[in-house]
N, C-alpha and C positions, 0 to 999 in steps of 0.2 A: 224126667221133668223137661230134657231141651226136647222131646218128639213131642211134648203137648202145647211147647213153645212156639214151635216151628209155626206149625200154619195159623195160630194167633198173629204172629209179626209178620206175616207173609201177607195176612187180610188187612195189616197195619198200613202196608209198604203199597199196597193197592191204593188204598185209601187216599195214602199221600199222595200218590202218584195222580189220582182224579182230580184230588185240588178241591173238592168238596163242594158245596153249592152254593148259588148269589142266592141272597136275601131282601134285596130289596131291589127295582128295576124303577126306570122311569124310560123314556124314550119320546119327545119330544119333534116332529117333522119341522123342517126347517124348508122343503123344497117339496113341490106336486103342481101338481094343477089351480085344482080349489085354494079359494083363500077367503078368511073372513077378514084378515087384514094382511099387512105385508103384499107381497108378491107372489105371485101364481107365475107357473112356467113349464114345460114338458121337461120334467127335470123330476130329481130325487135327493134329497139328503136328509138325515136324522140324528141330533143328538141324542146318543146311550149313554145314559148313568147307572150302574150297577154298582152297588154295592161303595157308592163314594166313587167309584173312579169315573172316569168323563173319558169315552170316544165319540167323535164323527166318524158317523157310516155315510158315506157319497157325500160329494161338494153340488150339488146342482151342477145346472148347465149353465148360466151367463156367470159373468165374474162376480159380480156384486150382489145377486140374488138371496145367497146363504147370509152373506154377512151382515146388507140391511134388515133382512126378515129376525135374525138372529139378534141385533140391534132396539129393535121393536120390538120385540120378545123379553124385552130385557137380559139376555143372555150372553155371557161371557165368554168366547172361544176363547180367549188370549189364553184360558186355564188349561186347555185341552192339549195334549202334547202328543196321541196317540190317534190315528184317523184309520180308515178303513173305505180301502176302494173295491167293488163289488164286479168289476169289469171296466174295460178298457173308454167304451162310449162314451161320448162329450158331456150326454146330459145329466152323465154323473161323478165326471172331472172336470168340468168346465169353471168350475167355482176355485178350484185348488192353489194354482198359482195366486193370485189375486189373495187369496183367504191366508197363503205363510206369505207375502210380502208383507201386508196390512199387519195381521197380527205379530210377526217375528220383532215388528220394530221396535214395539216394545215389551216385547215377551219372546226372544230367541228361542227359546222350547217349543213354543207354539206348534203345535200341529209339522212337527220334526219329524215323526217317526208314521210313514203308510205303509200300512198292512195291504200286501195285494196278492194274486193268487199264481200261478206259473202260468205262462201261457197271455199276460195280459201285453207284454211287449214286442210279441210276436207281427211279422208286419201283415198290413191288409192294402194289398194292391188294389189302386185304383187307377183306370188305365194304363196305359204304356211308362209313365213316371210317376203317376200318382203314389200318394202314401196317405192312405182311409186312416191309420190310427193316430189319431192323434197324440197317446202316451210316451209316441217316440219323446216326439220333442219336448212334452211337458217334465220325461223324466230328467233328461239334461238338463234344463232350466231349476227343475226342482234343487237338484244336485247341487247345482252350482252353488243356491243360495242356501247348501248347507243342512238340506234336508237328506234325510236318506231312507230307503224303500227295503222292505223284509218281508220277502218272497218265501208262500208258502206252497209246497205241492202234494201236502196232504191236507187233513184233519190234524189241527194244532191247539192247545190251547195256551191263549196268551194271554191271559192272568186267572187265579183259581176258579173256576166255576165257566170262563168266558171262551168260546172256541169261535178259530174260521174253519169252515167246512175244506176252504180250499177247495180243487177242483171238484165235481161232483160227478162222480158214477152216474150214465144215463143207464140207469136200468130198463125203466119204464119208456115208452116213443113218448114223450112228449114235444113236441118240436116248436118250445116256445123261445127261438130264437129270431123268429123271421117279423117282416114287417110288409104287410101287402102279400102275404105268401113269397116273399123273393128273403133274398140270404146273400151274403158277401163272399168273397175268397179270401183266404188265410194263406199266407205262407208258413209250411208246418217249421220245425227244429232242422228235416233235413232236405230240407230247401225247397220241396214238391209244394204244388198249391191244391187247395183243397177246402170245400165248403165251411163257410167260418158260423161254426158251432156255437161260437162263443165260449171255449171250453177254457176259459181260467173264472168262469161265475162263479162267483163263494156268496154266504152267506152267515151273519154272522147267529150264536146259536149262544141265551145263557140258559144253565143246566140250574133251576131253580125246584127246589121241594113239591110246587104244584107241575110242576113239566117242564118240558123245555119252551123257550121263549126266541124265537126266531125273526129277524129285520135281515129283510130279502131289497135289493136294489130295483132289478128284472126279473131275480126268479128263472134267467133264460137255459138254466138247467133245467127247470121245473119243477116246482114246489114238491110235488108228490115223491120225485127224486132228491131233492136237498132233505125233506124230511126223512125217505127213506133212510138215507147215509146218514144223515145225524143220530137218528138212534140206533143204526150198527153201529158209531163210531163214537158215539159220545155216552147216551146213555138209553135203552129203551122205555121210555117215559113218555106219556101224555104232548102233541101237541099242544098247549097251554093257549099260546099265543103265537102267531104269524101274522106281523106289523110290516108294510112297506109296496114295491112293486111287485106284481106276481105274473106280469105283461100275459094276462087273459083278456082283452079289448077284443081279438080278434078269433078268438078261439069258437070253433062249432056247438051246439048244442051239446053233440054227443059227448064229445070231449069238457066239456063243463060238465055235465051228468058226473060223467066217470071223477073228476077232479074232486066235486063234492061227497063223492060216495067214498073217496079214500082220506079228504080231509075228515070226514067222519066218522070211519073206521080208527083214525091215527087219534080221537078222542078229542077234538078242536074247539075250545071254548073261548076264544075271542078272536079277531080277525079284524084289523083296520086297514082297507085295501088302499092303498095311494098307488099315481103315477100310474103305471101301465097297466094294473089289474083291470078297469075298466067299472066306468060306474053300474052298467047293466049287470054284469057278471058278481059285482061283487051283491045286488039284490038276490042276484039266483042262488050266489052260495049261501047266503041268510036262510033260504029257503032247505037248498038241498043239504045243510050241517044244522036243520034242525036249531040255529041259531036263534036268538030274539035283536031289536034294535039297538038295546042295550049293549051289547057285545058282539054286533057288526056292522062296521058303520065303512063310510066312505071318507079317507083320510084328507084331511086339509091341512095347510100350512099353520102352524102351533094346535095343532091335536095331540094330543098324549095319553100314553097308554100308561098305568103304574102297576103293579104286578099287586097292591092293596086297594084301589082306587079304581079300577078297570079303566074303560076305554070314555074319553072325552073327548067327543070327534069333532068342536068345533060348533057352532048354530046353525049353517047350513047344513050341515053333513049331519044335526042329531036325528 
């Protein structure tokens, strides 16, 4: 009786161990470009609701941008106690500060707790004294006022069904880090500098019955590779949905070809591209994932995606 036990509780202890799957997704842009109201900005952030619970993924880039647009949305952060930084870049910390002082004041919980990936306070020399990264100082400032940061350097997950990719394996070349074809320097852990890869991008990944559902900031791992590792690492399942930045603006022909031919292999049924995907590119992936308008569209400031409701991109953007 206990050898027929065994690998019963053993598939039990898996099970538990997975954390089982969200059930219900909403996701919400709070930061992009387009806007049908609110404010437009070369920036990123998105309220996720899974399952009841509330994260922000990325704060925008100006201070006030999240918070008004969030405001005129009718939407509450003061609720939200758990946030998610997708890389170190301004124009998707730049809200942060500003978003726990306002909210803390009168909600101390408030957006307490940032989820960010190893690698994001790493410095970026700029000139002879410069300092490119801005999360130096926003992490002391954060601190101070009592917030605190949980660094992750894998594939994590942080409530049942909901994972950070954490760093992401470049398996594939994608080299969606650059801007103008140029790239910054990083100074690495053991003190050498060296092209700044951007290597602490995570993206966040909920593991839902139709596939997985993925909110990417830049993507500057590269989509093709965050999805790779999400389903080595979480589960191999259906692309479902990839909501957010996918920084393809400046990507070649060829390389969109290729992009679409593996978002369509990975099974990709909805796609709301904001922020840095680019509006061109995200028409071509419509095209090359076999997509309809219905379920890919160009994301705008309060578009939302519901995992029963599909993608409402907004009036400009349907």
């Amino acid at each position: 009786m206990k050898r027929l036990l065994l690998p019963f509780l053993s598939i039990l202890c898996l099970q538990a161990q997975s954390g089982g799957r969200i059930h219900g997704v909403k996701v919400t842009v709070l930061s992009t470009m387009l806007a049908d109201s609110g404010i437009g900005e070369w920036g990123f952030s998105a309220l996720v609701v899974a399952d009841g619970r509330q994260i922000l993924f990325d704060t925008g880039a100006r201070p006030d941008t999240v918070l008004a647009n969030a405001r005129e949305l009718k939407i509450d952060l003061a609720r939200v106690q758990q946030l998610v930084l997708s890389h170190n870049h301004a124009d998707h910390t730049g809200g942060l500060l500003k978003l726990r002082r306002e909210l803390s004041a009168s909600t101390p919980s408030a957006l307490s707790v940032a989820h960010v990936a190893k690698g994001i306070f790493l410095s970026r020399p700029q000139g002879p004294h410069g300092e490119g990264n801005t999360m130096i100082a926003v992490r002391k400032e954060y601190e101070a006022g009592g917030g605190s940061f949980v660094e992750h350097a894998s594939a994590e997950q942080i409530f049942p069904g909901a994972w950070l990719t954490g760093p992401v394996p470049r398996k594939y070349p994608e080299r969606n880090w650059t801007m103008g074809g140029r790239s910054g320097e990083i100074q690495t852990a053991d003190g050498s500098t060296a092209e700044d890869t951007v290597p602490e991008d995570q993206s966040l990944v909920l593991d839902t019955d139709r596939g997985l559902v993925v909110i990417a900031g830049c993507a500057h791992a590269g989509i093709i590779n965050t999805l790779d590792y999400a389903r080595h690492r979480i589960r191999e399942a259906p692309a479902y949905a990839v909501l957010g930045g996918l920084h393809l603006f400046e990507t070649s022909d060829d390389r969109l070809a290729w992009t679409g031919g593996k978002l369509r292999e990975f099974g990709l049924t909805n796609l709301l591209g904001a922020h840095c995907t680019g509006i061109e590119a995200v028409y071509r992936l419509r095209q090359l994932t076999g997509l309809e308008r219905r379920n890919c569209a160009v994301g705008a400031v309060g578009a939302t995606f519901d995992l029963d409701e599909g993608l409402k991109p907004g009036r400009l953007a349907r």
